[in-house]
C-alpha positions as CSV (number, residue, x, y, z in Angstrom):
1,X,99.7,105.9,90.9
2,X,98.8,106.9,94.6
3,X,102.3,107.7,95.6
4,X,104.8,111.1,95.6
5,X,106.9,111.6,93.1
6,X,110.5,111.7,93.5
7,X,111.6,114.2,96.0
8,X,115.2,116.0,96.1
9,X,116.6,117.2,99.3
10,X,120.3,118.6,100.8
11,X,120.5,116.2,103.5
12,X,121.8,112.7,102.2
13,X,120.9,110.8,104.8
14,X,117.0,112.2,104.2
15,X,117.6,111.8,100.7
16,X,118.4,107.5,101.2
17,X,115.3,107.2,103.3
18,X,113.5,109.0,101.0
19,X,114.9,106.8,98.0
20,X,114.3,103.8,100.3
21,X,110.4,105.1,101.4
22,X,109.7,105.1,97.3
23,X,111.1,101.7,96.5
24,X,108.9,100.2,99.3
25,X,106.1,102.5,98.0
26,X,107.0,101.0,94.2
27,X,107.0,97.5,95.6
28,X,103.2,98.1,96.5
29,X,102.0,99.3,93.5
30,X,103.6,96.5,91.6
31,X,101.9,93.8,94.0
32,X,98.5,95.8,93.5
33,X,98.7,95.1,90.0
34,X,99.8,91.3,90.8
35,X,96.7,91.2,93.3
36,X,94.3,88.9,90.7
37,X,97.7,86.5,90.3
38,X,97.5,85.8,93.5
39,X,96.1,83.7,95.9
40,X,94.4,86.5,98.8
41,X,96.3,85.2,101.7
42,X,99.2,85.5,100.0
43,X,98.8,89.2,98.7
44,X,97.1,90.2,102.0
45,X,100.6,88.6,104.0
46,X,102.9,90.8,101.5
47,X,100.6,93.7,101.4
48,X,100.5,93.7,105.2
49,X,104.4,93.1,105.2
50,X,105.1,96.2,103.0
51,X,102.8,98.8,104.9
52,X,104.2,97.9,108.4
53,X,108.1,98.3,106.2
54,X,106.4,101.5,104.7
55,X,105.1,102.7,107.9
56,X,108.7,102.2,109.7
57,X,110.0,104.1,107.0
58,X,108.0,106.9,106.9
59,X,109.0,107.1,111.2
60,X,112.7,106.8,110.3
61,X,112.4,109.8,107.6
62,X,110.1,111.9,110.7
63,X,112.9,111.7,113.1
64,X,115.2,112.7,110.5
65,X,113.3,115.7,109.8
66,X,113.5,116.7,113.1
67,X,116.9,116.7,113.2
């Protein structure tokens, strides 16, 4: 697995987007291991769709941070 593990933090709002960024994270790795199941169009469209989720995530969870 290329992901984090499960982080804990004091701020609950963090702690959602954090819970959020590693079900979106979780959703890739199960679609890598459905990648020969499907047709490559199709993984490369929900690949692409869960990276740009991922990547908005991650930005939510920055600005959070700063806070």
């Amino acid at each position: 697995m290329l992901f984090r593990s499960a982080v804990v933090v004091a701020d609950p709002r963090l702690q959602a987007l954090l819970t959020e960024r590693r079900a979106i994270e979780q959703r890739i790795e199960n679609l890598r291991l459905q990648k020969g199941q499907l047709p490559e169009a199709e993984y490369d469209k929900q690949l692409e769709t869960l990276v740009v989720e991922l990547a908005a995530k991650n930005r939510q969870i920055q600005q959070q941070e700063k806070k």
